[in-house]
N, C-alpha and C positions, 0 to 999 in steps of 0.2 A: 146715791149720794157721791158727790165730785168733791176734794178740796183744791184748793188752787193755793197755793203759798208761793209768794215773790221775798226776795231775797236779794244780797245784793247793793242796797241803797248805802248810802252813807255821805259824807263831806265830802267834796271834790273843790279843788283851785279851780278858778277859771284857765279852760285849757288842758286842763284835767283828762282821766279817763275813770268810770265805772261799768262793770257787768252785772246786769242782772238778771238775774233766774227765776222760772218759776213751771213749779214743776206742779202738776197736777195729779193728784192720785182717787182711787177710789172705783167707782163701778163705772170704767169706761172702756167702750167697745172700741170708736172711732172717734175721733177729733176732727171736724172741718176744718177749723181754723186757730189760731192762738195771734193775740195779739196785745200790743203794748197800749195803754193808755195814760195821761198823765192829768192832773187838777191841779189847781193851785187853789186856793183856800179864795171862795166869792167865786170864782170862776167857773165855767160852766166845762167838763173834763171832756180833753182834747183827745184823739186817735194819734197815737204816735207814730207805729206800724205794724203790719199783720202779716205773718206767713199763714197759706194754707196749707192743707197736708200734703199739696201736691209739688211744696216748695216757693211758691210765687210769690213774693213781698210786695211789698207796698208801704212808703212812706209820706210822711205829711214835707211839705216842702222845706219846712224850717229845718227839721233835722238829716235832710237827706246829704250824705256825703262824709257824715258828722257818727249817725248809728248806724249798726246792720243786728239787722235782726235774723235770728235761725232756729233754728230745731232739731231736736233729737228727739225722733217719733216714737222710737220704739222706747223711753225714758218717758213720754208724755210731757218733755222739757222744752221749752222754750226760752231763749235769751235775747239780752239788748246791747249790744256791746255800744257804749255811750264813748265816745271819745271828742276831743274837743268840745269840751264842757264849757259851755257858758252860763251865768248870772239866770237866765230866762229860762233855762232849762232845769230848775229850781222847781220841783210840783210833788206830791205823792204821785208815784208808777204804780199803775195797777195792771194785773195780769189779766186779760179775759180770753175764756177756755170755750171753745164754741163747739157744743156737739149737735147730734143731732136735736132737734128740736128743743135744745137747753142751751142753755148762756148759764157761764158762771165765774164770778170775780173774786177776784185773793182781796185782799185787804188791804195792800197796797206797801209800797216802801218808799220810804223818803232819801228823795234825791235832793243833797243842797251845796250848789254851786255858789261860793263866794271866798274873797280873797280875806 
């Protein structure tokens, strides 16, 4: 059994900055990957971006320039460092924790960008 809890989330001005965490605990061996995702309420929940354990990210183009995402592997922690926050960037962040042959999601934290 994996938990995943994200952390983190809060109000932000447009232009803003938020980090968020999420750190995974429980019976894990090895992590593939960890990655950020984001929903807005109706909508169908976006990939934000992914480091794997080998370090190598990946982001979606909207926020590229904007987050960076990281890790500390030996913590099973992962973060997003959100900066220049915009309005659109307003969703529940959810944490997903990719192991071997399991996927497992935090519950998500609320990011809300507005002036």
């Amino acid at each position: 059994q994996v938990q995943v809890e994200e952390s983190g989330g809060g109000l932000v001005q447009p232009g803003g900055s938020l980090r968020l965490s999420c750190a995974a605990s429980g019976r894990i061996f090895s992590i593939n990957s960890m990655a950020w995702y984001r929903q807005v309420p109706g909508k169908q929940r976006e990939s934000v971006a992914a480091i794997t354990s080998g370090g190598t990210t990946s982001y979606v183009d909207s926020v590229k320039g904007r987050f960076t995402i990281s890790s500390d592997n030996a913590k099973n922690t992962v973060y997003l460092q959100m900066n220049s926050l915009k309005p659109e960037d307003t969703a529940v962040y959810f944490c997903n924790v990719r192991l071997p042959y399991y996927n497992y999601w935090g519950q998500g934290t609320q990011v809300t960008v507005s002036s």
